[in-house]
C-alpha positions in Angstrom: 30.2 137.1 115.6 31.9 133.9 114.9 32.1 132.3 111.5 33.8 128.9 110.3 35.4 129.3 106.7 37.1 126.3 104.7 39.6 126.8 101.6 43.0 126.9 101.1 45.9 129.4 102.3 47.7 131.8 99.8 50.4 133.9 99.7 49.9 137.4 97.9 52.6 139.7 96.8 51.3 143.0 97.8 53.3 145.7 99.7 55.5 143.6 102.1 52.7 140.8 101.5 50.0 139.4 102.4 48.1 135.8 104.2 45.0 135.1 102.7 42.3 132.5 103.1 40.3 131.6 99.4 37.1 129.7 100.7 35.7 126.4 98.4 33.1 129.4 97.4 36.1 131.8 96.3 35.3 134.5 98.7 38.8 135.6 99.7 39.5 137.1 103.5 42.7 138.5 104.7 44.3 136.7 107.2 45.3 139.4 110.3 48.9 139.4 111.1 49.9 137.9 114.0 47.8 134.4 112.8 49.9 130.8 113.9 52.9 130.2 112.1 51.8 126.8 111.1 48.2 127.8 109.9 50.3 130.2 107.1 51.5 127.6 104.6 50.9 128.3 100.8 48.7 125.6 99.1 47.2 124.3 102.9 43.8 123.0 103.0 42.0 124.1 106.2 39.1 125.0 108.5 39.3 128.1 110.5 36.9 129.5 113.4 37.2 133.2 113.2 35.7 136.6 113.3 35.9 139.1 110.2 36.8 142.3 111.6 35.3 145.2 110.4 37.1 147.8 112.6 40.3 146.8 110.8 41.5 148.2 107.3 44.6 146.9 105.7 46.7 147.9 102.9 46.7 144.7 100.9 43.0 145.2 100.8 42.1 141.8 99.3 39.1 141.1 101.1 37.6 141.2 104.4 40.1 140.9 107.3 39.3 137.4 109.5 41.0 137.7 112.9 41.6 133.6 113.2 40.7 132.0 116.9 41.5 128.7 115.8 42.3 126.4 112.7 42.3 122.9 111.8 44.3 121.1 108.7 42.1 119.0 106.4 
């Protein structure tokens, strides 16, 4: 199932790091590696289309993993 998220982009210094996506609501989602380059910019306001993936565990464990399809700065 698709879900559209806003918030800003964070960096998080666990293990060999971590993406993460803080929504206006301050539920936090890790971003899954492999995300655009450009969407992973610390302090970056933005809208993402994803899909929180449930089959995937991560060691960073700071939320729920969102596999991002698409993103737009705001």
């Amino acid at each position: 199932m698709s879900t559209k998220v806003t918030g800003k982009i964070e960096h998080r210094d666990i293990g060999m790091g971590a993406w993460a996506l803080v929504t206006d609501d301050g539920t936090t989602y890790e971003i899954l590696r492999g995300a655009d380059k450009s969407l992973l910019k610390a302090g970056q306001k933005v809208e993402v289309t994803g899909q929180v993936r449930e089959d995937v565990m991560t060691t960073a464990m700071i939320g729920s993993v969102l596999e991002v399809k698409s993103f737009q700065v705001i």
